[in-house]
C-alpha positions as CSV (number, residue, x, y, z in Angstrom):
1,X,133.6,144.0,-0.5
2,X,133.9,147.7,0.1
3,X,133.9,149.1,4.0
4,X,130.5,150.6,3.3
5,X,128.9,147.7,2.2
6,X,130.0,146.3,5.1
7,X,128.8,148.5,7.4
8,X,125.5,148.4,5.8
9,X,125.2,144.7,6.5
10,X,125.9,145.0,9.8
11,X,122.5,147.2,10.2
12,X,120.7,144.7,7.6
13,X,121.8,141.4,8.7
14,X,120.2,140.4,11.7
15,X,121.9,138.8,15.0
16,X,120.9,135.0,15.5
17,X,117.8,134.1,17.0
18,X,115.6,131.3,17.9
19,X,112.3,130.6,16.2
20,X,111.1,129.3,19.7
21,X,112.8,129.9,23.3
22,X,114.3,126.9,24.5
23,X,114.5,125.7,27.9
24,X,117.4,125.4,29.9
25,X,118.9,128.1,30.0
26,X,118.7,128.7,33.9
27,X,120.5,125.2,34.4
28,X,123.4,126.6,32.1
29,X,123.6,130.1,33.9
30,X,123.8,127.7,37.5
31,X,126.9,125.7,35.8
32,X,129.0,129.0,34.9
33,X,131.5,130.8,35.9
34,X,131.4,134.7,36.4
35,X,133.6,136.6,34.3
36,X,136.1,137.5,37.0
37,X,136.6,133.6,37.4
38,X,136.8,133.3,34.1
39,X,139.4,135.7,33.4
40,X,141.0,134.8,36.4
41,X,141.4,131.0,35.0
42,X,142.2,132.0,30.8
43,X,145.6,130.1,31.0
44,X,145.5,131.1,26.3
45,X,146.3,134.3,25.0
46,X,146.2,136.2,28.5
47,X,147.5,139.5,28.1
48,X,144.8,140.1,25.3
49,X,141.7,138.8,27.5
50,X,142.9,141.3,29.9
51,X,144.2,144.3,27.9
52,X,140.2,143.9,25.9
53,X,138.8,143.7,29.6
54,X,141.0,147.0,30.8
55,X,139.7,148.9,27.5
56,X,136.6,148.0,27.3
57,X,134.0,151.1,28.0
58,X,130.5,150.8,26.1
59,X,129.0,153.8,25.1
60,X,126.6,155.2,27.6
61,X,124.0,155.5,25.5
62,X,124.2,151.7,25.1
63,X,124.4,150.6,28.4
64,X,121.1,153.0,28.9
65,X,119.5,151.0,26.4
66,X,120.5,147.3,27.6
67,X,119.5,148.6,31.2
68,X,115.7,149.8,29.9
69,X,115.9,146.4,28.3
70,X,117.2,144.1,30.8
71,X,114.1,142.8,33.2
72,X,114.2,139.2,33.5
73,X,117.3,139.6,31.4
74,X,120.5,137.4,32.1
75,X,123.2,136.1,29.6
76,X,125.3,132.8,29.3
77,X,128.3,133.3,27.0
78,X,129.9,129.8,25.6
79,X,133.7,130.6,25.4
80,X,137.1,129.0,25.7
81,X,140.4,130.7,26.5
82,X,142.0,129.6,23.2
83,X,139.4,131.0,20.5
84,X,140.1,133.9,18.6
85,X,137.0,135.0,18.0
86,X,135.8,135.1,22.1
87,X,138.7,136.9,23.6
88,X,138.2,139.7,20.8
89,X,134.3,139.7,22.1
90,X,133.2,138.4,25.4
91,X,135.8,141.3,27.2
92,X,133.6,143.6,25.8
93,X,130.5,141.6,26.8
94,X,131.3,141.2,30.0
95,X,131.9,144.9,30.9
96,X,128.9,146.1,29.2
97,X,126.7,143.5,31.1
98,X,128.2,144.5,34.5
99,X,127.7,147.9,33.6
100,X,124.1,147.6,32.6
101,X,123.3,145.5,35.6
102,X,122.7,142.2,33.9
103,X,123.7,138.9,35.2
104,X,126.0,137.0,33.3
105,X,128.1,133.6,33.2
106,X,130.3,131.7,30.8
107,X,130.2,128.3,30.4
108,X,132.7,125.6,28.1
109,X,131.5,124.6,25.3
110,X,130.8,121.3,26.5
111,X,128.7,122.4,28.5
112,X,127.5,125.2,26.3
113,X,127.0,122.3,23.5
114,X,122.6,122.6,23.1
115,X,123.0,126.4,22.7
116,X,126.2,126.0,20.3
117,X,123.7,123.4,17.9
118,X,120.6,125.1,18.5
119,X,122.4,128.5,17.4
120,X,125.0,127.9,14.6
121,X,127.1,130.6,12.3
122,X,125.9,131.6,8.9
123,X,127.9,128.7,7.1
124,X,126.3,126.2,10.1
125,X,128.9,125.4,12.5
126,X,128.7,125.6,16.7
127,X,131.1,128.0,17.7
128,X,132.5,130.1,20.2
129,X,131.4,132.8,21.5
130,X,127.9,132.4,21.6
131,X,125.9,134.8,24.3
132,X,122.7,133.2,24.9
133,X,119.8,135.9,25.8
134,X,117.8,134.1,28.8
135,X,114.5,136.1,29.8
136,X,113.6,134.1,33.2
137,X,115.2,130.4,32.7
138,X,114.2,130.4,28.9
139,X,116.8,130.9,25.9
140,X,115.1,133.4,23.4
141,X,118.3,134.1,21.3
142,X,121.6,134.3,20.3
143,X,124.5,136.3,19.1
144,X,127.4,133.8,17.9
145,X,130.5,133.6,17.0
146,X,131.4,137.6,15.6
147,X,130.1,140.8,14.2
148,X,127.9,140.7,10.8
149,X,130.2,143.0,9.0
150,X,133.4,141.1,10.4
151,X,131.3,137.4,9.8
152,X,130.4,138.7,6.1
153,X,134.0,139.7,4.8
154,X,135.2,136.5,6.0
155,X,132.4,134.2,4.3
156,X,132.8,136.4,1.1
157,X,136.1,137.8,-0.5
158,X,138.5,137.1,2.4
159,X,137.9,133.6,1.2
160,X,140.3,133.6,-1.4
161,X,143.3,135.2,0.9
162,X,145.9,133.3,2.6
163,X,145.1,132.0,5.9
164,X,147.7,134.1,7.4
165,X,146.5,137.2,5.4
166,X,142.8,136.3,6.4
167,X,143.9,136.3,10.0
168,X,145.7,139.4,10.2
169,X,143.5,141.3,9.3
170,X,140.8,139.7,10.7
171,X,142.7,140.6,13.8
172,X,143.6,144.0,13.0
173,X,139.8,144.7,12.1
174,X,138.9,143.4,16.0
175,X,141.5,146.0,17.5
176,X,139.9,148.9,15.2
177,X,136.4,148.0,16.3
178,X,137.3,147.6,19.8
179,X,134.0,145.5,20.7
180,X,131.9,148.5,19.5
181,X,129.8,146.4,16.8
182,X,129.6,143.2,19.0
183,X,128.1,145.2,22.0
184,X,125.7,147.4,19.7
185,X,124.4,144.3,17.9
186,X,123.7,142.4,21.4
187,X,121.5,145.2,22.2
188,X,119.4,145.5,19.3
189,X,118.9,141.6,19.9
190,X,117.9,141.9,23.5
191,X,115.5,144.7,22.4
192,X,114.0,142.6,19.5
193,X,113.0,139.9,22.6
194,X,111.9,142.1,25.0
């Protein structure tokens, strides 16, 4: 699929999102860890959760826009260590939350599980990451799993590469992006459940 089809997706293609809030979501955000603690612990791939951590810097005109967006606003992000997917995103997450002012934990999947089935990927699986968007103690959306444009190639023609082909580029796409789509799309969802 060419890079401008692509991109276009990504603006088309909306986030996940709940029909109707669920509840919960306070009890989740009591059971996580902060990101420190979570970085602290990631005993998988560690040099990449922290070098994503050291480089991550959201745009400032992003952060000004989750910040006008953010009362009542707190996130839970399920994640593990080990997935691919997570340490290329949550990093990124995680800084732009902090810098924006907005509480946020991570929880396993475990216990993350009702917010993993309630919000699934475009071919219907649970996965990690998922940042659950609480306003007060209710869950009112999700982003899951990785960006559209990233999410689309890799439903569509990386399907026929070799798995080892699929994930190198899959990873070199991540370190060209450096977070920028995940964090834009995570504020155009909080600001579509304002």
């Amino acid at each position: 699929m060419p890079i401008l089809l692509l991109a276009l997706l990504a603006f088309v293609v909306p986030a996940q999102s709940s029909q109707a809030p669920m509840a919960g979501g306070g009890v989740l955000f009591d059971q996580g860890k902060t990101w420190e603690e979570f970085l602290a612990a990631a005993d998988s791939r560690p040099e990449t959760w922290k070098s994503n951590a050291a480089r991550s810097k959201p745009a400032p005109a992003l952060v000004a826009r989750l910040k006008a967006a953010s009362a009542d606003l707190r996130f839970v992000v399920v994640a593990v260590a080990a997935c691919s997917d997570s340490v290329h995103t949550v990093p990124y997450v995680a800084t732009l939350a902090r810098e924006a002012g907005v509480p946020l934990r991570i929880v396993d999947p475990t216990v993350g599980k009702p917010v993993m089935d309630a919000f699934r990927t475009p071919d219907g699986r649970g996965a990690t990451a998922t940042v659950a968007v609480l306003r007060g103690d209710r869950i009112v959306a999700a982003w899951v799993e990785r960006p559209v444009a990233l999410q689309t190639w890799l439903l569509g023609p990386a399907a026929s590469l070799p798995q080892s082909e699929r994930m190198d580029r899959k990873f070199g796409w991540y370190e060209w992006d450096r977070g920028e789509s995940t964090m834009a799309e995570l504020v155009a969802l909080v600001e579509r459940h304002q």
